[in-house]
C-alpha positions as CSV (number, residue, x, y, z in Angstrom):
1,X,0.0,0.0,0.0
2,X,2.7,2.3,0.9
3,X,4.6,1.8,-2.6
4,X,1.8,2.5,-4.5
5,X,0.8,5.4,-2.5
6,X,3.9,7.1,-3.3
7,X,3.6,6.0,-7.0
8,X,0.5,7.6,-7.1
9,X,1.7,10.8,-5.2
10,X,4.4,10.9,-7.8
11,X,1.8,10.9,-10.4
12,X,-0.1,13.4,-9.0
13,X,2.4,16.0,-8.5
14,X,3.9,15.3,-12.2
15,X,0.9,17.1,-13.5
16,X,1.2,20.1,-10.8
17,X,-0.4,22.6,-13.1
18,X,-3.5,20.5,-12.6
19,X,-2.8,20.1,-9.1
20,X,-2.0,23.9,-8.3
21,X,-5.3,25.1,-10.1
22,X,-7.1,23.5,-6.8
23,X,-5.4,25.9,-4.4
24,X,-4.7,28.9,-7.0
25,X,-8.4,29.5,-7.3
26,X,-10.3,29.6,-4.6
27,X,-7.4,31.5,-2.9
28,X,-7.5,33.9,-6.3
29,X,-11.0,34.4,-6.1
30,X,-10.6,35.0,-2.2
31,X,-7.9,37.6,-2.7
32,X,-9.2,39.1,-5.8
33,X,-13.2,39.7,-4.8
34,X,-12.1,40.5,-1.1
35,X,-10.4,43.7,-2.7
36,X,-12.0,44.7,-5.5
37,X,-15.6,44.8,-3.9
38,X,-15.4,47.2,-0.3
39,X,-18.8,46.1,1.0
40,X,-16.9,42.3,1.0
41,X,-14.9,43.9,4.2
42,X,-17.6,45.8,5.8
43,X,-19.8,44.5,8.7
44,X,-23.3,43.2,7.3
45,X,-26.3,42.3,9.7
46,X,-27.3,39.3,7.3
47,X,-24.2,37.5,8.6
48,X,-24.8,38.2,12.1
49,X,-22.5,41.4,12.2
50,X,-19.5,39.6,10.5
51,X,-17.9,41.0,7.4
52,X,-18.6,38.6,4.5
53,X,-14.9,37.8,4.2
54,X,-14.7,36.6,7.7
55,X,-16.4,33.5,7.3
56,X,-18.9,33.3,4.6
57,X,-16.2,33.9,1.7
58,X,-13.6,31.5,3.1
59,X,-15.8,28.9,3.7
60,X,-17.2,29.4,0.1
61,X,-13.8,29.1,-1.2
62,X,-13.1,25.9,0.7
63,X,-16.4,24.2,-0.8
64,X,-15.2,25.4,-4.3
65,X,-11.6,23.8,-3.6
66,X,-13.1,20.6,-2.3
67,X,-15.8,20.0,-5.0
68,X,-13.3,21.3,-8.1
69,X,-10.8,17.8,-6.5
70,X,-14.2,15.8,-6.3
71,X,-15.9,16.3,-9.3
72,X,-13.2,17.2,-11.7
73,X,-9.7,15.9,-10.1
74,X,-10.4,12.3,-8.7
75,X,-13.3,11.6,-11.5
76,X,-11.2,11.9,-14.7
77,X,-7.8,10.3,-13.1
78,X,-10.1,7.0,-11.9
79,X,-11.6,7.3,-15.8
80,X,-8.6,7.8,-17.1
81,X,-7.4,4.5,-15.5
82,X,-9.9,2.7,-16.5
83,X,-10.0,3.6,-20.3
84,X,-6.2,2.9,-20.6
85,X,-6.7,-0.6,-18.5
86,X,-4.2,0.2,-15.6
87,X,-7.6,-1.1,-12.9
88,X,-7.8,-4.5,-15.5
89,X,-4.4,-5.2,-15.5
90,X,-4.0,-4.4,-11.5
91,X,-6.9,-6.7,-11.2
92,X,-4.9,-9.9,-12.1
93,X,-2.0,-9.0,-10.0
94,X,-1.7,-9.6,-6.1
95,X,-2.0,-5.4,-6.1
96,X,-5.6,-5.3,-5.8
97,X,-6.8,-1.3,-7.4
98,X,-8.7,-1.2,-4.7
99,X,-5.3,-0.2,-3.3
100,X,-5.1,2.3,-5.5
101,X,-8.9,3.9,-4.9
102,X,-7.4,4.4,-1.8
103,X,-4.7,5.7,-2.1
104,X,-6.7,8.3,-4.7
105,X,-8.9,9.5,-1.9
106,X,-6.1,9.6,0.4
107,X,-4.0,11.9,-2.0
108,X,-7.6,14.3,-2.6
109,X,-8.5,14.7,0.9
110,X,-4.6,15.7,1.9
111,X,-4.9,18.4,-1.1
112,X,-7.9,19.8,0.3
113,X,-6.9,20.0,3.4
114,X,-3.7,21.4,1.8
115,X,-5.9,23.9,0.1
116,X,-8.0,24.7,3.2
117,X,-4.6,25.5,4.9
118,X,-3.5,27.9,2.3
119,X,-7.1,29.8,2.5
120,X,-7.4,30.1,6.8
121,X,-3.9,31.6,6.2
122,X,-4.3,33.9,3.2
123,X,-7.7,35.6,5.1
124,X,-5.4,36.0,7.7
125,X,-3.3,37.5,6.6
126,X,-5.1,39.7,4.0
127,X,-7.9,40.6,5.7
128,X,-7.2,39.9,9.1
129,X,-10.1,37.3,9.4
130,X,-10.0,34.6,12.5
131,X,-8.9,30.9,12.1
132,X,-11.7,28.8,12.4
133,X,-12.9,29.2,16.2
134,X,-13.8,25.5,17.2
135,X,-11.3,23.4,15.7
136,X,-12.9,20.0,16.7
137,X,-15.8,20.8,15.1
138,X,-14.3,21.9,11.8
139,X,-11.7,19.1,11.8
140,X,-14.9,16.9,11.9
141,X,-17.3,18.5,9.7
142,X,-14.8,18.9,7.0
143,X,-13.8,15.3,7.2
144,X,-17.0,14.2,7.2
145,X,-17.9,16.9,4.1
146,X,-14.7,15.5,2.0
147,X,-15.7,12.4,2.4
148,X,-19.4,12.9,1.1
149,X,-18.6,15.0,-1.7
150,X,-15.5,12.4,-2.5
151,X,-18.2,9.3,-3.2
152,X,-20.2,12.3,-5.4
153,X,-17.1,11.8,-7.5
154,X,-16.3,8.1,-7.4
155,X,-20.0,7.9,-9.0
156,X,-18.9,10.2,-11.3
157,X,-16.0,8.4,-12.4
158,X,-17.8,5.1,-12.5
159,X,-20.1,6.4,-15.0
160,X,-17.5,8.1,-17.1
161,X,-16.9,5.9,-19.9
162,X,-13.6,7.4,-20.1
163,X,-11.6,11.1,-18.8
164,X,-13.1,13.9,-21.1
165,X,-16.5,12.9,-20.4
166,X,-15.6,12.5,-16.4
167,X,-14.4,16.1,-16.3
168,X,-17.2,17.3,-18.4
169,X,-20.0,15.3,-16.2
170,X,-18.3,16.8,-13.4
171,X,-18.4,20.8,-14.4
172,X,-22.0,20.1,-14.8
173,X,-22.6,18.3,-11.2
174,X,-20.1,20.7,-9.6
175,X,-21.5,24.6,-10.9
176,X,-25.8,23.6,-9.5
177,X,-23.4,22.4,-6.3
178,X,-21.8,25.5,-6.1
179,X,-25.1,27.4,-6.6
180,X,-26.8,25.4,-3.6
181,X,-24.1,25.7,-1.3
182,X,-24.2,29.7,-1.6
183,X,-21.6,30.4,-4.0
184,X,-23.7,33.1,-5.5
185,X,-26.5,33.4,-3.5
186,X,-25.8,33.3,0.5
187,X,-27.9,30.9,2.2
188,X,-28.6,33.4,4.7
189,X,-30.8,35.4,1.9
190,X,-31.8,32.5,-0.5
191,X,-36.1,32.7,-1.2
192,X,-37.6,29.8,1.3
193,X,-38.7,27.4,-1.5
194,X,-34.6,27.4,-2.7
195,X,-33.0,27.7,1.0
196,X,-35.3,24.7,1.5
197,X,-33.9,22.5,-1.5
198,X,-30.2,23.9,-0.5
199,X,-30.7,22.5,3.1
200,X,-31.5,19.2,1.1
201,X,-28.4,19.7,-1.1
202,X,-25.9,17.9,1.0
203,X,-23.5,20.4,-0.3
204,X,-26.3,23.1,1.5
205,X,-25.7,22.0,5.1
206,X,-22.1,21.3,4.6
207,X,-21.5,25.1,3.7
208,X,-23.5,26.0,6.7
209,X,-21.9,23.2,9.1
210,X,-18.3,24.9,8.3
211,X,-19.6,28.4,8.9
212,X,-20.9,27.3,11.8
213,X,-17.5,25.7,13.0
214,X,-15.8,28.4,11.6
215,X,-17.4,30.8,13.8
216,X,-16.9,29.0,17.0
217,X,-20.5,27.3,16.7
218,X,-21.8,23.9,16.7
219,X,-23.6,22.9,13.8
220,X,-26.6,22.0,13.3
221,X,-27.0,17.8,14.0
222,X,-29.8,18.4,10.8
223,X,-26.7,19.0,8.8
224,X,-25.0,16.8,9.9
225,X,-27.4,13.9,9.4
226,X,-28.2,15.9,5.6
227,X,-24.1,14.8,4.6
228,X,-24.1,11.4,6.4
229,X,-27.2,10.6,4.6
230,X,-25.4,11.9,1.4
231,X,-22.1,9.9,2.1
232,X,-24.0,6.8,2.4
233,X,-26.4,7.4,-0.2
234,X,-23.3,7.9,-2.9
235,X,-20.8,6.2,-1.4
236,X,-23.1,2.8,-1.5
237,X,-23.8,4.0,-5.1
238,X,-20.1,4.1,-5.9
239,X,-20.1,0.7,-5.0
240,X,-22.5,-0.7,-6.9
241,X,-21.7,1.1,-9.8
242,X,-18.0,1.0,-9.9
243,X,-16.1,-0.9,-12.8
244,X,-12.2,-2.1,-13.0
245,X,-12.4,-2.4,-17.0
């Protein structure tokens, strides 16, 4: 497991443009809005008296990071793989590719914690924003998050019949994700009818769970149960669906 971990790390940072792009732009987007729009870094009683850079925009940016690595990064390499025979071939060896799977989501959850590193410290830093406040709960919640949005893209890569279409299946998962998680809309002033399909969304209480964490509260156990549900709704799906060859 170890050997093929590193063989697969290898791989991964061999296309580092690739692998950059998942930290340069949320943290570009972060930087870039947080300047160029003043009211981003003024007080707003829709986010209980926070600026929207405090914790609404970096948690944003983390749920962009994490669903670009699940539904275009992990999807098109598993696709990829399977197209060119590497999970057939495994298959007949004593290296099962289940080793590899794992060593996939292994290699996507340490890049978006990676990621998530780089945008606590650049909202620091730039705009003087806090770390999240309740470390335990964040640690959790963005575990558990990864995870769930993770088996989004192992269903994507299992019905890719090959990398192109994986990345293109998952632009169009990922940008309604985006959209129901708050990317352009904040939850906080979404109509009822669309806040209500958001909090449904998995990614909808995810986004909020973080926020929640990230300013020192405990989320809600509704969102919580929203992404457990989701993780075990896709991640059994990934394993029905899945295919070596």
């Amino acid at each position: 497991m170890t050997k093929i971990l590193i063989t697969e790390v290898k791989l991964y940072l061999r296309d580092w443009p690739f692998a950059l792009f998942t930290i340069v732009l949320p943290v570009g987007l972060l930087v870039i809005l947080g300047v160029s729009i003043p009211s981003f870094t003024e007080a707003n009683p829709a986010f209980g008296g926070q600026r929207f850079v405090d914790t609404q925009m970096p948690s944003m940016m983390t749920l962009l990071a994490l669903l670009t690595i699940a539904c275009s990064v992990l999807p098109a390499v598993l696709a990829t793989y399977r197209e060119q025979g590497v999970l057939r071939r495994m298959s007949t060896t004593p290296m099962h590719p289940g080793k590899m799977l794992t060593a996939q989501l292994i290699i996507n959850v340490v890049s978006g914690a990676i990621s998530t590193a780089v945008l606590i410290g650049t909202a620091s830093l730039v705009f003087g924003s806090q770390a999240p406040q309740n470390w335990g709960w964040f640690i959790g919640v963005f575990l558990l998050g990864t995870a769930a949005l993770l088996s989004i893209g192992l269903v994507i890569a299992a019905l890719a019949p090959h990398g192109k279409a994986a990345s293109g299946i998952g632009s169009a998962v990922m940008f309604p994700l985006l959209f129901l998680g708050g990317m352009w809309v904040p939850r906080e002033i979404m109509p009822d009818a669309l806040r209500t399909i958001s909090d449904y969304s998995l990614v909808g209480p995810f986004a909020q769970a973080l926020k929640d964490a990230w300013s020192g509260q405990p989320p809600q156990l509704s969102h919580l149960m929203v992404v457990t549900v989701g993780l075990l709704l896709f991640g059994g799906l990934s394993v029905r669906l899945f295919r070596w060859e």
